[in-house]
C-alpha positions as CSV (number, residue, x, y, z in Angstrom):
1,X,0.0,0.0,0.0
2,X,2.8,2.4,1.0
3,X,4.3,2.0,-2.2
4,X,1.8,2.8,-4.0
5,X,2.0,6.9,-3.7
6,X,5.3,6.0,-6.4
7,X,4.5,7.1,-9.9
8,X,4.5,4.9,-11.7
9,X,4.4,2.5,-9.7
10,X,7.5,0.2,-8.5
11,X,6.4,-2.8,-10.0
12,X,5.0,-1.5,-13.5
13,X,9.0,-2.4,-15.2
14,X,11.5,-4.5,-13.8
15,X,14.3,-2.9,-12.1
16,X,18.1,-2.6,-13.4
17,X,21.2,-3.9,-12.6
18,X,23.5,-1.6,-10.6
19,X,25.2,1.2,-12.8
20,X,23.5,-1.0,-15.8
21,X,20.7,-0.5,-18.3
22,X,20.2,-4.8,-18.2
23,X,17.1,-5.8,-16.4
24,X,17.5,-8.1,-13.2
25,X,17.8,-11.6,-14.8
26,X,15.0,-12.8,-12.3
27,X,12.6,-10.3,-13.0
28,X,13.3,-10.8,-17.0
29,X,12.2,-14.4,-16.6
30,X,9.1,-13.3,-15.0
31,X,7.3,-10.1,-15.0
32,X,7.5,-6.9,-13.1
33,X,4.6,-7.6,-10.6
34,X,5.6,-11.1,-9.9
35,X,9.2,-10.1,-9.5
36,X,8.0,-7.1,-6.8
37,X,5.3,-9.6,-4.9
38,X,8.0,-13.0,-4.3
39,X,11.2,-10.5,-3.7
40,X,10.9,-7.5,-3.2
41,X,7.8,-7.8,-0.7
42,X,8.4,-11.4,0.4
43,X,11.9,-11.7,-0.1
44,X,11.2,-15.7,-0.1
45,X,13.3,-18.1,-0.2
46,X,13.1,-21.2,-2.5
47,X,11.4,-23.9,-0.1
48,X,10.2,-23.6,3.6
49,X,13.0,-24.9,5.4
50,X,14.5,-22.6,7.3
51,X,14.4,-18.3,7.0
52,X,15.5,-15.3,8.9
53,X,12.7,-12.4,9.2
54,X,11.2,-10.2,6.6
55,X,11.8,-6.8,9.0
56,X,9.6,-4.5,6.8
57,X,6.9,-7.2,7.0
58,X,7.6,-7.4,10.9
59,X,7.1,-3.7,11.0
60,X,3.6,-4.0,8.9
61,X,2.3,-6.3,11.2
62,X,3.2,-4.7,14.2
63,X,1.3,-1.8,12.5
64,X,-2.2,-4.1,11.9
65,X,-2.2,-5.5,15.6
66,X,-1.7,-1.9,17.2
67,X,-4.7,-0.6,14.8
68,X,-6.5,-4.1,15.8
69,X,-5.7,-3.3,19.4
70,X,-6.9,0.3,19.5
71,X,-10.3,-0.6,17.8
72,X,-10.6,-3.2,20.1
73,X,-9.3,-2.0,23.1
74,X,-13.1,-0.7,24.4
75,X,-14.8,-3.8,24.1
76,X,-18.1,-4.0,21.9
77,X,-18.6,0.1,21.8
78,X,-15.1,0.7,20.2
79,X,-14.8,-2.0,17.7
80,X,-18.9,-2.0,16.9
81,X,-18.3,1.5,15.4
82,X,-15.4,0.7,13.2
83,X,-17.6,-1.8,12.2
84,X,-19.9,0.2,10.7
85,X,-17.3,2.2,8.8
86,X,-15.3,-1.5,7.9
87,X,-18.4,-2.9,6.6
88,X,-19.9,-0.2,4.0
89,X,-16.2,0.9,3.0
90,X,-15.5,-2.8,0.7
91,X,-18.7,-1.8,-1.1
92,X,-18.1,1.3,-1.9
93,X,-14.6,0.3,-3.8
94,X,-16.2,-2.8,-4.9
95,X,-18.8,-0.6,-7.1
96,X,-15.8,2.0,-8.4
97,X,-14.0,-1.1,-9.8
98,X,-17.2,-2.4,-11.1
99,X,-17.9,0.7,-12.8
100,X,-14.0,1.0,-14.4
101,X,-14.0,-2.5,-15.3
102,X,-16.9,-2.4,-17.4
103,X,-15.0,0.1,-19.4
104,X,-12.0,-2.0,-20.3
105,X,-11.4,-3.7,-23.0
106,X,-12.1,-7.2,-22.6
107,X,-14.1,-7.1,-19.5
108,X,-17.1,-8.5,-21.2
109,X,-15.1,-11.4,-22.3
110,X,-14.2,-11.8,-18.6
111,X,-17.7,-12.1,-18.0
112,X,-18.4,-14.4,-20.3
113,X,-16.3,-16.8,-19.0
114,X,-17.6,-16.5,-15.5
115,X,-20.9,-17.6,-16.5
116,X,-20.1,-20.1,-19.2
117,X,-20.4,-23.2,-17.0
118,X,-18.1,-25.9,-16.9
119,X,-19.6,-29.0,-16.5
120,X,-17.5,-31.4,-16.5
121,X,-16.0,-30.4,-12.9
122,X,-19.5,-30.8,-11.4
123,X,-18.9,-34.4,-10.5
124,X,-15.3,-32.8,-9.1
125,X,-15.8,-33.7,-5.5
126,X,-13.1,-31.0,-4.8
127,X,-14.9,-28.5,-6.2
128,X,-17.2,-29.1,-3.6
129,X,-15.5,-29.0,-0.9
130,X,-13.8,-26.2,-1.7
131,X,-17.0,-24.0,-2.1
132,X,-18.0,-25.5,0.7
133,X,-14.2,-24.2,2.7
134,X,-15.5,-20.9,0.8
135,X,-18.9,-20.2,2.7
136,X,-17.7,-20.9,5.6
137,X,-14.7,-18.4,5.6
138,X,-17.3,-16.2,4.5
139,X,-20.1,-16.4,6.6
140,X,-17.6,-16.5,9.8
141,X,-19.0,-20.5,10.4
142,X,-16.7,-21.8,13.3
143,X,-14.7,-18.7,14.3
144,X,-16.7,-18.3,16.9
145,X,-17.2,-14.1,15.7
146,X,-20.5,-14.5,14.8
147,X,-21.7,-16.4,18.1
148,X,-20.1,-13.4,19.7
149,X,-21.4,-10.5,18.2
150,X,-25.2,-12.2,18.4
151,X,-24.8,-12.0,22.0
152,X,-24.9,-8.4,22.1
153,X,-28.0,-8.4,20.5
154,X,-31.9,-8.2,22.2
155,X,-33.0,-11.6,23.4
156,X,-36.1,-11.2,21.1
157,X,-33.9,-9.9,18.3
158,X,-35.0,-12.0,14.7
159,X,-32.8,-14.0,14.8
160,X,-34.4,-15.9,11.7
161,X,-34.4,-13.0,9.9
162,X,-31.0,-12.1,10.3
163,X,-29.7,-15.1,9.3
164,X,-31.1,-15.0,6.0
165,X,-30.2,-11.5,5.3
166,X,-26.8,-12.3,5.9
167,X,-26.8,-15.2,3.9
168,X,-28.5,-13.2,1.1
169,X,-26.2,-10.0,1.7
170,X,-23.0,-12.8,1.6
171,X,-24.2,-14.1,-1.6
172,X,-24.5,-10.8,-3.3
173,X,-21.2,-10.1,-2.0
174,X,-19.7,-12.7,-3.6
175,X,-21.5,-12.0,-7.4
176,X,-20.7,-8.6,-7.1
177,X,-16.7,-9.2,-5.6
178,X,-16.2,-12.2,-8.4
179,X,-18.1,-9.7,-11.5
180,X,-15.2,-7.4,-10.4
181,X,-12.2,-10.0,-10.7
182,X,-13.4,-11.4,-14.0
183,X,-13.5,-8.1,-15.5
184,X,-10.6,-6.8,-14.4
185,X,-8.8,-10.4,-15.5
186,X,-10.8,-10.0,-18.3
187,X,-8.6,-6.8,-19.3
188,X,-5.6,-8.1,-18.3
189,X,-6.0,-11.3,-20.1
190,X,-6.8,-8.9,-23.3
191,X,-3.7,-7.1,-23.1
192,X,-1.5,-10.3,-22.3
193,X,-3.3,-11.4,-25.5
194,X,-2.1,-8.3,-27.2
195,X,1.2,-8.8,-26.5
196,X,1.5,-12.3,-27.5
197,X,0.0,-11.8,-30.8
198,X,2.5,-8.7,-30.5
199,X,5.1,-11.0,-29.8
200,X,4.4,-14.0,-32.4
201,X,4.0,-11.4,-35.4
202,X,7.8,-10.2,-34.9
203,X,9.1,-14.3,-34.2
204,X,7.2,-14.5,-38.1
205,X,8.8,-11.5,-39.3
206,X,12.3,-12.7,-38.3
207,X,11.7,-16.5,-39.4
208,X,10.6,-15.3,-42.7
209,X,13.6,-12.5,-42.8
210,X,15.9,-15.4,-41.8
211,X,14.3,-17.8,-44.7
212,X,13.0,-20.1,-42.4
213,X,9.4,-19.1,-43.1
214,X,7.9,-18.5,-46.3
215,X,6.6,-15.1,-47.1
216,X,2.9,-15.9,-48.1
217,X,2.3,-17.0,-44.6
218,X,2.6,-13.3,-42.9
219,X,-0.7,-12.0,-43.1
220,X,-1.3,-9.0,-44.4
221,X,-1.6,-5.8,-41.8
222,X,-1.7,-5.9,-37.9
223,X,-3.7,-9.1,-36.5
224,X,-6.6,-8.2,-34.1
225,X,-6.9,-11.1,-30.7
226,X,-10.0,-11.9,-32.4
227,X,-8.4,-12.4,-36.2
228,X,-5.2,-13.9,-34.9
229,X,-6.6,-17.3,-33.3
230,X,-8.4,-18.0,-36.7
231,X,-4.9,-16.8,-38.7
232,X,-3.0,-18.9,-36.9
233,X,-5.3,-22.5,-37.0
234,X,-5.2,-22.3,-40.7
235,X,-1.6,-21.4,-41.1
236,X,-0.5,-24.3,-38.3
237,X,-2.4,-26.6,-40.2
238,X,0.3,-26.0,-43.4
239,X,3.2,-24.9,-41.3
240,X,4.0,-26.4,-37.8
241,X,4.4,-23.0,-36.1
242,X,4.6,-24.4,-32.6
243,X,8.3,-25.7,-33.7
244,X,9.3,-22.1,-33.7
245,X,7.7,-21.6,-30.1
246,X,4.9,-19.4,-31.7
247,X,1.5,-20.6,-30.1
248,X,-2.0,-19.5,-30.0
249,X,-2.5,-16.5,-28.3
250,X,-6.3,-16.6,-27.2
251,X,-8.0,-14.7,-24.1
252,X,-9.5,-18.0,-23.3
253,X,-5.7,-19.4,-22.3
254,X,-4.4,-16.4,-20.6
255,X,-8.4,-16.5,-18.1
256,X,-7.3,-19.9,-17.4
257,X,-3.9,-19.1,-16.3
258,X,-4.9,-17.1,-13.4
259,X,-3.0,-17.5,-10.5
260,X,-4.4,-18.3,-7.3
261,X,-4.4,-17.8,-3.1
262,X,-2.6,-14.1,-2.3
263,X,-1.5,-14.8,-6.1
264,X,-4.8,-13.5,-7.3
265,X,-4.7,-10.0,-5.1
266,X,-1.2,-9.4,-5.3
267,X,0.3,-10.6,-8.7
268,X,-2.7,-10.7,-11.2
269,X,-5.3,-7.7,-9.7
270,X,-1.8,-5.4,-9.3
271,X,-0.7,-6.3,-12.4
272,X,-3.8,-5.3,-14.7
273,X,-3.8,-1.7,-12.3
274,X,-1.2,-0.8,-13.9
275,X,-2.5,-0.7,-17.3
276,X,-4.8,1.9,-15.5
277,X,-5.4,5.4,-15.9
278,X,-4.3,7.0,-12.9
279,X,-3.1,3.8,-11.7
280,X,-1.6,4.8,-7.9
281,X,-5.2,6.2,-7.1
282,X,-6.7,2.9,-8.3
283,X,-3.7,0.5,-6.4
284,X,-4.4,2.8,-3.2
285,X,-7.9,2.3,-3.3
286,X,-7.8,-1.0,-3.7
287,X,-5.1,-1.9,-1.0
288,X,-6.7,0.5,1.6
289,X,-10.2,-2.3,0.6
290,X,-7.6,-5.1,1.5
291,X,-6.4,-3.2,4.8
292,X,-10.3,-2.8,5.2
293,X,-11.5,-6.3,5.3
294,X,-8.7,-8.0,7.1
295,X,-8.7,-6.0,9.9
296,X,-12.5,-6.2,10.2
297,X,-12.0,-9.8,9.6
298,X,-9.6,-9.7,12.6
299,X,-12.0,-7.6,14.7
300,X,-15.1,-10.3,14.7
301,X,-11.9,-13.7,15.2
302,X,-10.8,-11.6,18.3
303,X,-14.3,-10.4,19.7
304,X,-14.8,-14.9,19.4
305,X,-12.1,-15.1,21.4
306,X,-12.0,-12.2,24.0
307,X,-16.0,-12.5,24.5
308,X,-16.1,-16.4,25.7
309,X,-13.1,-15.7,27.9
310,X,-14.6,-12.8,29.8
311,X,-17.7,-14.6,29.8
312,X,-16.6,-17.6,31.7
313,X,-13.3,-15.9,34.0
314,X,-15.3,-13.5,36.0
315,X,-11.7,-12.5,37.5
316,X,-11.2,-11.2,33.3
317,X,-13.7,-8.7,33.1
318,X,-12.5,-6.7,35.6
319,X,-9.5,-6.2,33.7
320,X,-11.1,-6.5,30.0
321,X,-8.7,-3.8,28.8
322,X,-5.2,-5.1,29.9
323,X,-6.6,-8.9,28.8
324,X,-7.4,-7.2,25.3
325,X,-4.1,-6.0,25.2
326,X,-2.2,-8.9,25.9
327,X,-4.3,-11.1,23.9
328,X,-3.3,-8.9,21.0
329,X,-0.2,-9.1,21.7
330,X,-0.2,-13.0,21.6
331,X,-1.8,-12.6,18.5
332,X,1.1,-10.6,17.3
333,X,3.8,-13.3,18.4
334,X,2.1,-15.7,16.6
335,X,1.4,-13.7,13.3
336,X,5.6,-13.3,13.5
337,X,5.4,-16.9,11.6
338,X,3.8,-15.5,8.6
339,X,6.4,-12.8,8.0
340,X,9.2,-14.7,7.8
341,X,11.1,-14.8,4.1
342,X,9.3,-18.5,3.9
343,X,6.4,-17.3,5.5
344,X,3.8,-17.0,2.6
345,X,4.7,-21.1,2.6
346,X,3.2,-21.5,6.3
347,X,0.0,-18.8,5.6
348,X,-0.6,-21.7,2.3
349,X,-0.7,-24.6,4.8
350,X,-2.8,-23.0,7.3
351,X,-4.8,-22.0,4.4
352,X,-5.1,-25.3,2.9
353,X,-5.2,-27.9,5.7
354,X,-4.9,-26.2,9.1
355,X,-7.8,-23.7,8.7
356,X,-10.3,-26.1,6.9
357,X,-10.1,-29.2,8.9
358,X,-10.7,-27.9,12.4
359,X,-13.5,-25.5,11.0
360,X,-15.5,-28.5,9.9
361,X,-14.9,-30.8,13.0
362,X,-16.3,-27.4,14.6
363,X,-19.3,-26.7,12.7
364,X,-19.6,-30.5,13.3
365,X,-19.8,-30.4,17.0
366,X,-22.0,-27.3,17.5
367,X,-24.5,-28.9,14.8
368,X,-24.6,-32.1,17.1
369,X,-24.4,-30.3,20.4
370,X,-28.0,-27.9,19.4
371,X,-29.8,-31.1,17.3
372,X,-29.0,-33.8,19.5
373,X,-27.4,-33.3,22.7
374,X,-29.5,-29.9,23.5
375,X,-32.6,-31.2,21.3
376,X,-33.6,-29.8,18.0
377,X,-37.6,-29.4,19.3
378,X,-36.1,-27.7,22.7
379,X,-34.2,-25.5,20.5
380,X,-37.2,-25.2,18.3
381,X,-39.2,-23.8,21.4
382,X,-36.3,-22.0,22.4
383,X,-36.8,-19.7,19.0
384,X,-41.0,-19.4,19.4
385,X,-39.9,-17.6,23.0
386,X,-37.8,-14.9,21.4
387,X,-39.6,-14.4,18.0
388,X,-43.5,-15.3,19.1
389,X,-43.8,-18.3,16.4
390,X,-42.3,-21.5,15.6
391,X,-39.6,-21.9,12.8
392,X,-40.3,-24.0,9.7
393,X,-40.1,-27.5,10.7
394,X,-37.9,-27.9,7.8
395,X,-35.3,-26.8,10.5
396,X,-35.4,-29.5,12.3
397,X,-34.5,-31.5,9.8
398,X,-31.6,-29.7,8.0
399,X,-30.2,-29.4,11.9
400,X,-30.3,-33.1,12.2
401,X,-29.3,-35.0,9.7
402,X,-28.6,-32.9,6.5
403,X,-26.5,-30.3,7.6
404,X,-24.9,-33.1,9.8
405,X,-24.0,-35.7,6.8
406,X,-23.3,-32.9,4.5
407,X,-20.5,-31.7,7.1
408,X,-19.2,-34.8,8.0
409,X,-19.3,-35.7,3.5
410,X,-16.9,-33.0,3.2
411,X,-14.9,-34.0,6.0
412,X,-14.1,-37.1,4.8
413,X,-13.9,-35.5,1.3
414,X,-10.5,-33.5,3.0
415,X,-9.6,-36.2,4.6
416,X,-9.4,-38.0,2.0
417,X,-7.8,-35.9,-0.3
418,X,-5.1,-35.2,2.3
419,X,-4.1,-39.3,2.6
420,X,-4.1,-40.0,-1.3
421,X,-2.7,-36.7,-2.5
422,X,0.7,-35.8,-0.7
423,X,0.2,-32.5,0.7
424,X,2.5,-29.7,-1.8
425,X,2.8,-26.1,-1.8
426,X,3.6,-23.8,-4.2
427,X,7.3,-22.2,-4.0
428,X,9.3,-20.0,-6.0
429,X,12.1,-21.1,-8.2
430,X,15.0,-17.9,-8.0
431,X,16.7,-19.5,-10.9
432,X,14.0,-20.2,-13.1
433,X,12.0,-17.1,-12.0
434,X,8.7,-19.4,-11.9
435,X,6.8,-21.1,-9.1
436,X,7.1,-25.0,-8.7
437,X,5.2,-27.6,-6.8
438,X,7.2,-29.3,-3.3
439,X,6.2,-31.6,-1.0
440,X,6.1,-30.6,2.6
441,X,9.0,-32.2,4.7
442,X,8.3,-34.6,7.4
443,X,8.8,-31.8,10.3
444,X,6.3,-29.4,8.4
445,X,3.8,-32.5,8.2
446,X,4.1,-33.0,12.1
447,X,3.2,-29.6,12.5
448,X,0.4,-29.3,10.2
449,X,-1.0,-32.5,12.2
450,X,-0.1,-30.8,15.3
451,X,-2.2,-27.7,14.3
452,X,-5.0,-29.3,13.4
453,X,-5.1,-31.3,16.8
454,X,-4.4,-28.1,19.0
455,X,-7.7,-26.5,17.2
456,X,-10.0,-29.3,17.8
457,X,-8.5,-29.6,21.4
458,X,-10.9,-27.2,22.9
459,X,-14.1,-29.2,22.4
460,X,-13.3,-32.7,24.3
461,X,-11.5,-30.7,26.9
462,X,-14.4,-28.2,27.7
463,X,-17.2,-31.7,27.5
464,X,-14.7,-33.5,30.0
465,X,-14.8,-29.8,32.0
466,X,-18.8,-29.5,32.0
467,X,-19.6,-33.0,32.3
468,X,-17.2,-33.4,35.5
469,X,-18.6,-30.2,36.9
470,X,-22.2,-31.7,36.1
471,X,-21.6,-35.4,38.3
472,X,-20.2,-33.2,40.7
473,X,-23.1,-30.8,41.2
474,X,-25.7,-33.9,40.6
475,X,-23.4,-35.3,43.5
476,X,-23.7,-32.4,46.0
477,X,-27.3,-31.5,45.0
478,X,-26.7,-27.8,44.6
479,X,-27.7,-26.9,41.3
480,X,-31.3,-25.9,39.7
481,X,-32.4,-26.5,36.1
482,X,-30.2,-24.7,34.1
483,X,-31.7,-25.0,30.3
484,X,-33.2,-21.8,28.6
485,X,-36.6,-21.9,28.2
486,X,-39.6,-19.3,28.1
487,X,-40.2,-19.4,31.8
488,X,-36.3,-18.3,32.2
489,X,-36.5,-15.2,31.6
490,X,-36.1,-11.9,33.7
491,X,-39.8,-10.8,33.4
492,X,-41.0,-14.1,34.2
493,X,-39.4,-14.1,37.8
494,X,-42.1,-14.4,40.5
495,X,-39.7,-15.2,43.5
496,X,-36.5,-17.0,44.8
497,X,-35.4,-20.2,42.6
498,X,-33.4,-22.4,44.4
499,X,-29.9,-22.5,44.2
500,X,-29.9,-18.4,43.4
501,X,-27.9,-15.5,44.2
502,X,-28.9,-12.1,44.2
503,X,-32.2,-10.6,42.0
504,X,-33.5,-14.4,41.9
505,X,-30.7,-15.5,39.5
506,X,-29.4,-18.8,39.2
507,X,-25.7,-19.1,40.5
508,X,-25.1,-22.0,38.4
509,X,-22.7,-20.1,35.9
510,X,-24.9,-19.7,33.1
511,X,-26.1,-16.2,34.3
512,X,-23.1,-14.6,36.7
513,X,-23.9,-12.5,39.2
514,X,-21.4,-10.0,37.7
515,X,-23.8,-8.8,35.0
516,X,-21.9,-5.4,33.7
517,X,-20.7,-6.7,31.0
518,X,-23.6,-8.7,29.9
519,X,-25.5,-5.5,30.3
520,X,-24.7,-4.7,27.0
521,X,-25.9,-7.7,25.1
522,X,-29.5,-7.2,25.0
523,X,-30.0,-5.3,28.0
524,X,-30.0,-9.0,29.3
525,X,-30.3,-7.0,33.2
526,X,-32.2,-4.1,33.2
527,X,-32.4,-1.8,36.5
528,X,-35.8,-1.9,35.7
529,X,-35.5,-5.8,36.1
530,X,-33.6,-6.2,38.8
531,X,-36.3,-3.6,40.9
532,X,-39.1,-6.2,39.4
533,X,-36.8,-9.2,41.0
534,X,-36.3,-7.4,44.0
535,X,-40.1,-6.9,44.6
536,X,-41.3,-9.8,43.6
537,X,-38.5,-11.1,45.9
538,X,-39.3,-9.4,48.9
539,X,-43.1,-10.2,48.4
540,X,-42.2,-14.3,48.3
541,X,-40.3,-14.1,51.9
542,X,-42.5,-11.7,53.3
């Protein structure tokens, strides 16, 4: 982002040798913008074993946890109104980029391409699983950030209504985000087109000047993309052109070249910006979006962590701001893996395999935990309390057995895939200038196992927790029903329950006694509730 204020920008030509005019061999084999992403921003190295620290990456990331911090720092009211400014700010961009990609040349054959289907990868399972890994990064499923910012809201908030206005809102996203990309790589793909043809037309002139090409073949005037494809399928079918390394140059073969992961953002979106008009404003803009949506991404994965934590430590809350702090700082230790010279390698395998795994076996859990082990018709109650009516039976249903084998389908789909195919990543070759395919080394497997293991962790230790505390309490006879139900509620209090603290709440952990916090989720304690309680309180022993 900071080097975007350069005009033109750093990686529009490759840059020269020392006291030379010759371009840097490594950037000649490549291109400009692939040669400024792996080494000049990266500075990788050719395989993930071992690496020192990229420092201006270090410094960058010390940067996105202090501005992470500070709009965390006061709890729900701080980092609920950068929300509001993080959320309507992608939009905004998205729709400029729409608009000046629908005026390039070639976006509408980007288009094209996005909706042409391709049915033979249908039957992909792959494919699947990988739209599947795709929804759920986008919806938030599993991070816990969604769970988290819910609580905050009324307890007869619509629920049901909200969650298919995000789902809706997600999936309009997504249209609008991928009619963006395929325009823009649309353009790109036409001007990479343009110089091939470019390209092929002076290999012909020199073959034919050299007498190793006849002159009849050379066509007469400049070649358009759409006249050279044509051209050069009736000319290979006299002349084997391909012996002379000239090929077909065809928008078609440079859309399905697109590179993929941070590839996409940083190598093929940067690279078509600057064919731009005005391209710093455009590279600003759209690097200030990417700022935009990973810290807002970060926001909602912290506010999953932070808000359980305070929840269930009482001893927490009282220091929320210093435990924000120094979970933020954790967070920054740990992000000091990624910005390493070989750390693009480690954000691909938690990308690929340590990310996805542990977010299904999540999803998996909770699914179970609210269909089976809660009870999907107590849950289906639960709902008619907060919005007055029951939900569509159809629910039920999805809750219990097809949202379940759908879930458990894809992970044995990853699972799979993970014991037949070796696990690779993709690493850049210095000498050859391109990227290559490597297996992951035995110690990087461990890991990666390791990883996945530590993320699933939490959900056998905390049943252990709660089903220990449960035989224990069953044991001492000191606890009350402690499932939400109507009756449960603050307004429905009519006098001690047994087993409660103060204002007639249980003390069984599921409602603390120390309710600031939880004052602003919903207004869950009113004072106007807690003088009901104490009334109706005082009546009952009196």
């Amino acid at each position: 982002m900071f080097n975007s204020f350069h005009y033109p920008l750093p990686w529009e030509n490759c840059p020269t040798l020392m006291n030379q005019t010759q371009e840097v061999p490594e950037c000649a084999m490549s291109k400009p913008t692939t040669y400024f992403w792996y080494r000049t921003a990266l500075n990788i190295t050719n395989a993930i074993e071992g690496s020192d620290m990229n420092w201006p990456m270090v410094g960058c990331l010390v940067l996105a946890w202090f501005l992470v911090c500070g709009g965390m720092i006061k709890g729900i009211k701080s980092s609920g109104k950068v929300m509001y400014f993080s959320s309507v700010f992608p939009y905004v961009v998205l729709l400029c980029f729409l608009i000046r990609g629908l005026l390039l040349e070639g976006a509408a054959d980007g288009i094209r391409i996005m909706f042409t289907p391709k049915l033979e990868i249908w039957g992909n399972v792959q494919v699947w699983r990988q739209a599947a890994t795709q929804v759920f990064f986008a919806l938030g499923l599993g991070f816990g950030s969604v769970i988290a910012y819910s609580s905050y809201n009324d307890r007869y908030n619509n629920c049901h209504f909200d969650a298919i206005l995000v789902s809706f809102i997600n999936f309009m996203t997504s249209i609008l985000a991928t009619l963006v990309v395929f325009a823009v790589l649309g353009f790109r793909a036409n001007v990479l087109t343009e110089t091939c043809v470019q390209t092929n037309m002076d290999k012909i002139f020199h073959l034919i000047h050299n007498g190793s090409l006849q002159q009849d073949i050379m066509p007469i005037g400049n070649l358009t993309n759409a006249e050279y494809s044509p051209w050069y399928k009736d000319t290979n079918s006299k002349v084997n052109l391909q012996q002379f390394g000239i090929e077909d140059c065809r928008v078609e073969v440079e859309m399905n070249k697109g590179v993929e992961g941070t590839g996409l953002a940083f190598i093929a979106f940067t690279e078509a910006m600057t064919h731009f008009p005005a391209s710093p404003f455009w590279s600003l803009l759209f690097f200030l979006m990417l700022l935009n949506l990973g810290l807002s991404t970060m926001f909602g994965n912290m506010q999953g962590i932070i808000t359980p934590l305070l929840d269930n430590f009482s001893c927490l809350r009282k220091k929320k701001t210093t435990f924000t702090v120094l979970c933020c700082i954790t967070g920054l230790l740990i992000g000091l893996i990624f910005v390493q010279r070989a750390g693009n390698y480690y954000v691909s395998m938690f990308d690929d395999y340590s990310a996805t795994l542990p977010l299904i076996i999540v999803v998996i859990f909770e699914n179970i935990a609210i269909a089976w082990v809660y009870g999907a018709e107590r849950f289906m109650e639960d709902i008619r309390g907060m919005l007055g009516h029951r939900p569509w039976k159809i629910y039920k249903y999805m809750w219990q057995y097809i949202t379940i084998l759908g879930m458990i389908g894809l992970l044995l789909a990853s699972l799979i895939r993970m014991c037949i195919e070796k696990p690779t990543y993709r690493a850049w070759n210095e000498e050859e200038a391109n990227e290559e395919m490597l297996e992951y080394p035995p110690w990087a497997l461990a890991m990666l196992v390791c990883l996945i293991v530590i993320a699933a962790l939490p959900i056998p230790i905390v049943f252990l927790k709660h089903t220990i505390q449960d035989w224990i309490q069953k044991k001492s006879k000191s606890y009350g029903d402690c499932g939400y139900s109507q009756g449960n509620t603050v307004d429905d209090i009519t006098g001690p329950i047994e087993g409660s603290t103060d204002h007639g709440f249980t003390g069984n952990g599921y409602l603390p006694v120390e309710m600031e916090d939880f004052a602003e989720r919903g207004k869950l304690l009113t004072n106007e509730d807690i003088d009901e309680a104490d009334v109706d309180t005082e009546n009952a022993n009196g």
